[in-house]
Each structure stands twice: as structure tokens, then as C-alpha cells.
N, C-alpha and C positions, 0 to 999 in steps of 0.2 A: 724398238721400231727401227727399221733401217730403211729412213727415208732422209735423204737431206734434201733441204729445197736452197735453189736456185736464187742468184743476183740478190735481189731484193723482196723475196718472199718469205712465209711466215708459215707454221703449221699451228694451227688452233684447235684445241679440242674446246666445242663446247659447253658451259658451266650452268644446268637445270636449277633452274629456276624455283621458288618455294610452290607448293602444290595445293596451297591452301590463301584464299583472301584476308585482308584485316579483320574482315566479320566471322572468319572460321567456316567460308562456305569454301569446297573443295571442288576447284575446275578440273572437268573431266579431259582426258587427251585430246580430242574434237574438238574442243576450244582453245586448249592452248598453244599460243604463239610460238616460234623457236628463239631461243634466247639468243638476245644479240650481246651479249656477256660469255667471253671466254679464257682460256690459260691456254698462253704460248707453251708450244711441245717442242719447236725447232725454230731454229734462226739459220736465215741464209747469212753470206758474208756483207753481203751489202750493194749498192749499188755503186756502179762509174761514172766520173762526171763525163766532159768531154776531153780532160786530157788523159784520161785515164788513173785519175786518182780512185781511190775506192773510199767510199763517205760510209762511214760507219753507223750501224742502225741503232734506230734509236729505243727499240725491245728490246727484252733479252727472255731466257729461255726459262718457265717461271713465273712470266708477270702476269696478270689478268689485266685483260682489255677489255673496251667498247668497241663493237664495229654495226658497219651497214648492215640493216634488215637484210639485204640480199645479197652483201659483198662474198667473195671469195667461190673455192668450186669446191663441193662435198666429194669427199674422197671414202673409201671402206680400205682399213687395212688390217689386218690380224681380226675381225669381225670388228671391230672399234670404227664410227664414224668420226673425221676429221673435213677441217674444211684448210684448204691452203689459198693462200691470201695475199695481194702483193701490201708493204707496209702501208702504201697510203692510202688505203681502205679501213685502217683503223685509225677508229677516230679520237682515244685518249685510252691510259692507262689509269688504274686505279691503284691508290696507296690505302 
């Protein structure tokens, strides 16, 4: 990919969701949601405060996150959807 993002933004691909319920009943496309579960693709450098220090992010490129049902803007690159996203739109990383 040759996209880097900006200040305090983020590239997210993504991460589908299992396609089957606890009971083994299988939701069709048309019902299901977009997953708000994804893995960092890119990291910007970070944000500035106001004297111009630069405050290092607290992703990194790699990690799978949570984010807002709605956050960030869907992007197409190489046919692959991506959604770019500034950091504090996500809402926790997972270990």
C-alpha cells in the first residue's frame, strides 16, 4: 500500500466477523452488521500539542482495535476497502 496517513490518523482494515451464531444458524449478508473490530494497516506520526511538541500515538501498526459503529471515512485502494480514522475514534485495543 502506498498510503501514509496524516498527524493523528490511522488506516484500518476491517476484521469479519464469524458467519455463523452460537446456535449454528448462519446470517445471511442482509443482516449482517459491519464489524466494528479492526487491524491497524498504518500509523500517522502523531499529533501536536500547542507548543509544538509531537505526542506519540498510542497504536501501532499491527494491533487490532475497537472503534465507532460509524467512525472513520471508507476508502478503496488496490480493490481492498479500508477505512481511515483519526486516533480518538478508537475506542480500546485488544490483547
Amino acid at each position: 500500500m502506498k498510503v501514509r496517513p496524516l498527524h493523528d490518523r490511522v488506516i484500518v482494515e476491517r476484521v469479519e466477523e464469524e458467519q455463523k451464531t452460537a446456535g449454528g444458524i448462519i446470517i445471511p449478508d442482509t443482516a449482517k452488521e459491519k464489524p466494528q473490530e479492526g487491524k491497524v494497516i498504518a500509523v500517522g506520526p502523531g499529533r501536536k500539542d500547542k507548543d509544538g511538541k509531537l505526542i506519540p500515538m498510542d497504536v501501532k501498526k499491527g494491533d487490532r482495535i475497537l472503534f465507532g459503529k460509524y467512525s472513520g471515512t471508507e476508502i478503496k485502494i488496490d480493490g481492498t476497502e479500508y477505512l481511515i480514522m483519526r486516533v480518538d475514534d478508537i475506542l480500546g485495543v485488544l490483547e
